[in-house]
FIPANU-631496 format. One line per field, with one value per atom (N, C-alpha, C): residue number from 1; x, y, z. Coordinates in steps of 0.1 Angstrom, whole numbers. Layout:
<sites>
k: NUM_...;
u: X_...;
v: Y_...;
w: Z_...;
</sites>
This chain:
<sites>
k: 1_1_1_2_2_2_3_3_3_4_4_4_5_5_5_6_6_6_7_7_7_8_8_8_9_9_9_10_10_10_11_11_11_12_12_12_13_13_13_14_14_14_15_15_15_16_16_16_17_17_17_18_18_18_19_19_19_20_20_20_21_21_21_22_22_22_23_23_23_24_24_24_25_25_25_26_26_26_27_27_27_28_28_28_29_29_29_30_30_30_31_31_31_32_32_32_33_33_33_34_34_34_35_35_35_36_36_36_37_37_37_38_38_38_39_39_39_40_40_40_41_41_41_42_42_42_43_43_43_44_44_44_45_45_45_46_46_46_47_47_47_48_48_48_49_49_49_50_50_50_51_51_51_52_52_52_53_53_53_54_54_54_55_55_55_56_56_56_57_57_57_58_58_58_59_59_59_60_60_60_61_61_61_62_62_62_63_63_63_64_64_64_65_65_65_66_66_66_67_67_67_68_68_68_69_69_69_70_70_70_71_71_71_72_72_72_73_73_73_74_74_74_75_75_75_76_76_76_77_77_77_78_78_78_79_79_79_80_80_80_81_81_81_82_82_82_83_83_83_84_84_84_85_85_85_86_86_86_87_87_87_88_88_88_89_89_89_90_90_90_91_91_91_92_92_92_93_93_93_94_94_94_95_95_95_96_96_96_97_97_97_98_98_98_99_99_99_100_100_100_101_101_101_102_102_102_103_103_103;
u: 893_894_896_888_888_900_909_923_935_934_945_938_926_917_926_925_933_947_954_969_971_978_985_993_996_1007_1021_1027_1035_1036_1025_1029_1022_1017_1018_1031_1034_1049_1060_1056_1065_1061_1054_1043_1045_1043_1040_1053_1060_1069_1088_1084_1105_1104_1092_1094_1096_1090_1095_1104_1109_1123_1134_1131_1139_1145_1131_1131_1139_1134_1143_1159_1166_1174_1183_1175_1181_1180_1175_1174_1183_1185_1200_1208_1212_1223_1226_1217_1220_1225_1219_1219_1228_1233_1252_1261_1257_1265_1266_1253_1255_1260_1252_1259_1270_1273_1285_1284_1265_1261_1250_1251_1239_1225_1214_1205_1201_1192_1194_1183_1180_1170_1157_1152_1137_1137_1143_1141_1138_1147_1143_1132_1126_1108_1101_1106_1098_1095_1104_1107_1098_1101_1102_1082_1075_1062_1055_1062_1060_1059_1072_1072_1062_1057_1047_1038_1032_1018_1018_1026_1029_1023_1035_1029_1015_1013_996_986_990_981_984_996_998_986_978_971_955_954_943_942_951_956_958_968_969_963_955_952_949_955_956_967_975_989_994_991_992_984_974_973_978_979_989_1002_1010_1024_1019_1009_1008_997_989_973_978_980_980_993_1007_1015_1022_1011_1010_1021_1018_1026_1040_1044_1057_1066_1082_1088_1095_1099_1103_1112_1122_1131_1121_1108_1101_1093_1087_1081_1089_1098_1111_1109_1113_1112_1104_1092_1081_1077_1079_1075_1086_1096_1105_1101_1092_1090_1089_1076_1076_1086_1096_1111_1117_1120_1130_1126_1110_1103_1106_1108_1110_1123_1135_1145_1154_1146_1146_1141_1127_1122_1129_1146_1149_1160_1162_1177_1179_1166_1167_1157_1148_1148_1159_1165_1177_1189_1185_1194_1186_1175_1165_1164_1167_1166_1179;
v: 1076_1088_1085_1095_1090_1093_1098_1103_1093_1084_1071_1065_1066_1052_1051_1068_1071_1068_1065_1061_1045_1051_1032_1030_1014_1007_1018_1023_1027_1041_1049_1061_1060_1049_1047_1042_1034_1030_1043_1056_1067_1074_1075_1083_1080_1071_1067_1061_1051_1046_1049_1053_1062_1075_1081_1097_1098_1088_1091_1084_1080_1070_1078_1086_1097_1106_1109_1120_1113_1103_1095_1095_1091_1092_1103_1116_1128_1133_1134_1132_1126_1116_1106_1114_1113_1119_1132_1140_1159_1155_1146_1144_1143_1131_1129_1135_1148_1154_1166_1171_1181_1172_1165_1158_1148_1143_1133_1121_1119_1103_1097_1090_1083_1085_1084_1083_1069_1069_1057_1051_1035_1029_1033_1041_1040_1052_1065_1076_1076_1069_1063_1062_1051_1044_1054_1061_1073_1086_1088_1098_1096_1076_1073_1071_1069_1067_1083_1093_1107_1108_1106_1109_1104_1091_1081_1087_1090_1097_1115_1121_1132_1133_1121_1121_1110_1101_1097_1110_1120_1132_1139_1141_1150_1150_1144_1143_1151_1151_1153_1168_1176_1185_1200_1191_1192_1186_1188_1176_1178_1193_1199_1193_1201_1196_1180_1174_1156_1151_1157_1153_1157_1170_1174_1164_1164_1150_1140_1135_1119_1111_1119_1119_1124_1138_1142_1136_1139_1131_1117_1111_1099_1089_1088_1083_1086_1095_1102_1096_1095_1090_1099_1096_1104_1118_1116_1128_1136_1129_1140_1147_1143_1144_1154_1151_1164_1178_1176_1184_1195_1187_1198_1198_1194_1198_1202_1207_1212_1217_1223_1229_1219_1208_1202_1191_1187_1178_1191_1200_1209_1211_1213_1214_1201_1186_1173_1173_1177_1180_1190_1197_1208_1204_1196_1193_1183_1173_1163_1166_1177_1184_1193_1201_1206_1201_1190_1184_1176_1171_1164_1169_1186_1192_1192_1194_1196_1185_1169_1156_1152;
w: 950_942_928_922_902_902_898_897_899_911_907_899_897_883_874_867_858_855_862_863_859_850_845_853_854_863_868_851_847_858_860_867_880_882_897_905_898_903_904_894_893_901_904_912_925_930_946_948_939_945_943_931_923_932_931_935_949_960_971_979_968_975_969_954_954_962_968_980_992_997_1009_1007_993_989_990_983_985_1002_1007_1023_1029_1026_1031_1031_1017_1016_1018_1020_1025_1038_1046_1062_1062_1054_1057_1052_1045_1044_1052_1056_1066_1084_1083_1098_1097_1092_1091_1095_1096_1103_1091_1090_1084_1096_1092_1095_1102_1115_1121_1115_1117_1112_1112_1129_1130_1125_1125_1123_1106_1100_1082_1076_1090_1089_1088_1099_1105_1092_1084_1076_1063_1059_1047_1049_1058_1064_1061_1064_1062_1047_1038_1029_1017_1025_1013_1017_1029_1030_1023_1022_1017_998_996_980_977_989_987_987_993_994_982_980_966_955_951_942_947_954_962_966_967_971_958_950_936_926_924_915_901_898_882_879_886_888_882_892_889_879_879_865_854_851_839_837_851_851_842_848_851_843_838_833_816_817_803_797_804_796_803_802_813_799_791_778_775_782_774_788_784_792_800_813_821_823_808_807_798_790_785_797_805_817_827_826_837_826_811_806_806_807_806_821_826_845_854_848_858_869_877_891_897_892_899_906_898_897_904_905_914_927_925_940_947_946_946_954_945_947_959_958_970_984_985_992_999_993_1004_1002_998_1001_1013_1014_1023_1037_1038_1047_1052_1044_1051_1064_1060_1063_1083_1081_1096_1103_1096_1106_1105;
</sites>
């Protein structure tokens, strides 16, 4: 796909690899807070396998979107990047806060 061509090192690593371990992260921890257990190993795999294929699709799907992030202010650094893309960082947010709450 032309669209990762476009992506420097820099927002592929932000991209594929910070954002959905973010998500894993926030997921964890909603689970243990709403259930009082950590999360078992395979169900982790299982989750964290979901969640990489999810944002491998993101672009594909969206792909005005991700590129506006990632393409147009592919240069600017992360808190400029939240700044101007709040939905998508709250959508992010939302998304393993309240799955956490379902596994």
């Amino acid at each position: 796909m032309i669209i990762y061509q476009d992506l420097c090192w820099k927002n592929k690593v932000l991209a594929f690899i910070l954002m959905p371990c973010y998500i894993l992260l926030l997921l964890a921890l909603s689970n243990f807070i709403y259930n009082g257990v950590f999360l078992d190993f395979t169900t982790l795999i299982g989750i964290a396998i979901g969640v990489f294929f999810i944002n491998f699709l993101y672009p594909v799907f969206l792909k005005e979107e991700f590129s506006k992030i990632y393409i147009e202010y592919g240069d600017s650094s992360l808190i400029i990047k939240i700044k101007k893309n709040k939905s998508y960082y709250i959508f992010l947010t939302l998304l393993g806060l309240i799955a956490g709450f379902f596994f």
